[in-house]
N, C-alpha and C positions, 0 to 999 in steps of 0.2 A: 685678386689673384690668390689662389691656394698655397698654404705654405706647402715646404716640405715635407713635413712633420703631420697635415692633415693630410698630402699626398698620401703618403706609408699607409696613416691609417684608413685609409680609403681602400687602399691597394688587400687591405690586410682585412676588410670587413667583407670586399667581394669574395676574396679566397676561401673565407670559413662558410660565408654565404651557398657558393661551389662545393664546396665539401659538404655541406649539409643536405642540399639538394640530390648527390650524386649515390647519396646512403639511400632512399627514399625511390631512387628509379627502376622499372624494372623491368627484364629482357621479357619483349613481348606481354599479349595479354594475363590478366590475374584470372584462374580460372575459379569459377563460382563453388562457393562451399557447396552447396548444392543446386540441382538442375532438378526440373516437371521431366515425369516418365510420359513420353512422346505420346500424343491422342494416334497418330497415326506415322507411320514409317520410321525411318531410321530418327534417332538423339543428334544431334547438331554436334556430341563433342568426341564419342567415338564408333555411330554409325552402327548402333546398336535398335533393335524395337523392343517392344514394350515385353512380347513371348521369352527375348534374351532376360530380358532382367527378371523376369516371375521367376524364371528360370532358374537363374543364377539364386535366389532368393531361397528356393526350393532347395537344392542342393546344399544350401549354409553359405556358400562363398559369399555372399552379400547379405548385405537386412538394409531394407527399404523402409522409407519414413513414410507413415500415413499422417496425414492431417486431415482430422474430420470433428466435427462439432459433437458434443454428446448425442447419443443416440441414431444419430442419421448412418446412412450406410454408404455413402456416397462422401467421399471427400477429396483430396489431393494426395498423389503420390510422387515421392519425391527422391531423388536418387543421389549418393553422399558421393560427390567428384571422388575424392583423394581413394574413399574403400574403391569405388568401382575401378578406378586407376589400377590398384594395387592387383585386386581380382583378377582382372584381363592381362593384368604383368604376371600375374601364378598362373594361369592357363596357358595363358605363351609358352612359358615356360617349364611347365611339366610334358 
């Protein structure tokens, strides 16, 4: 039988246990530092294609990440969540 005193601390290891976990949770999904510029139709996170963001790109409001191996011309293009976020919060909003 447990004493008293290992009770406590029992009591006292799950609580910091609970506090530690509770720092670390997070409301809803984490969204991706960055997201692939769509092959075809709308982006999955704000239902954008691929003409919006060259787009956007053109203009200055955004800068898109190319990833391409030296020399080749062909690579991956790659869209920064947080600037695009911020983008489409300045256009709303002008």
């Amino acid at each position: 039988m447990p004493t008293e005193e290992e009770l406590k601390r029992a009591a006292l290891i799950l609580e910091i246990a609970e506090a530690i976990s509770n720092q670390f949770r997070t409301v809803g999904p984490v969204p991706p530092e960055f997201f692939p510029l769509p092959q075809k139709g709308p982006d999955p996170h704000f239902g954008l294609g691929r003409s919006t963001y060259y787009d956007m790109e053109k203009r200055g409001v955004l800068m898109l990440v190319r990833l391409r191996k030296t020399g080749n011309r062909r690579g991956k293009v790659l869209v920064p969540y947080q600037k695009a976020l911020a983008a489409i919060r300045k256009i709303a909003n002008a």
